[in-house]
C-alpha positions as CSV (number, residue, x, y, z in Angstrom):
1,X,0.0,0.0,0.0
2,X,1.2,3.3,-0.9
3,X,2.0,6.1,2.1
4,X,-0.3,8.4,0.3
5,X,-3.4,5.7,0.4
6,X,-3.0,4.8,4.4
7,X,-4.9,6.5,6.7
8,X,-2.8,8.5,9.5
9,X,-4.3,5.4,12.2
10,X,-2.7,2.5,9.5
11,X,0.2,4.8,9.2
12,X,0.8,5.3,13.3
13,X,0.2,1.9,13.9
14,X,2.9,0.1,11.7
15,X,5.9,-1.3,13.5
16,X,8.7,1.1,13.4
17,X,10.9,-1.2,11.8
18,X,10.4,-3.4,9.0
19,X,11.8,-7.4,8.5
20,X,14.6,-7.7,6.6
21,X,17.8,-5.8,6.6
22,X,18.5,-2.8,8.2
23,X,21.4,0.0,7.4
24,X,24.0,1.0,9.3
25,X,23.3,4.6,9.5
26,X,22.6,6.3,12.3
27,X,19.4,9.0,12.0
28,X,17.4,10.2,14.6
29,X,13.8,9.7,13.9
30,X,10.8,9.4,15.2
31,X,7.8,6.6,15.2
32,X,4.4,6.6,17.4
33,X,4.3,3.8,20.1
34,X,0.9,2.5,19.9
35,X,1.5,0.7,23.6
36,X,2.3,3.9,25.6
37,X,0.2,5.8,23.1
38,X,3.2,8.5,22.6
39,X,5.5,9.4,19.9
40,X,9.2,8.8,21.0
41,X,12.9,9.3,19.4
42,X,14.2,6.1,17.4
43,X,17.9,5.4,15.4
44,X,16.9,4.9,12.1
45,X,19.4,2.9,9.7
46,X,18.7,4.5,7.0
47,X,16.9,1.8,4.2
48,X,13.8,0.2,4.4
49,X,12.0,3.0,6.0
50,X,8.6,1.9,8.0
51,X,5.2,4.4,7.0
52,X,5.5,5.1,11.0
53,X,8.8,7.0,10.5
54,X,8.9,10.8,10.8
55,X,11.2,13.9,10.9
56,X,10.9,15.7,13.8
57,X,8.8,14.9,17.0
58,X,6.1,17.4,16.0
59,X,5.6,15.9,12.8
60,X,4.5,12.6,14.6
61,X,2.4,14.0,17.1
62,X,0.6,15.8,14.4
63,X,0.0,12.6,12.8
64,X,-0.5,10.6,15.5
65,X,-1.9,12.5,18.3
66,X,-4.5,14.3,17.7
């Protein structure tokens, strides 16, 4: 499914990484934790991004939070 075509609550609620391998980068990102029902910061590898995978903190919560 394309990013463009998921709702923001399909969108939050994919895992923040996806199977397969990851990259050896080291980004700071952010992903919405459907547990604690919070965005919070991640390292992101930098390939095989997940849907739940923002920018910047405010990006997430205006995604995810509202």
């Amino acid at each position: 499914m394309a990013w463009g075509l998921m709702t923001n609550a399909q969108r939050c609620n994919a895992p923040t990484h996806l199977p397969g391998p990851q990259c050896m980068a080291a980004y700071r990102r952010f992903t919405y934790n459907k547990a604690k029902k919070q965005c919070e910061q991640f390292i992101y590898g930098g390939c095989r991004p997940s849907p739940n995978n923002f920018a910047t903190m405010e990006e997430c919560k205006k995604t995810c939070m509202k």
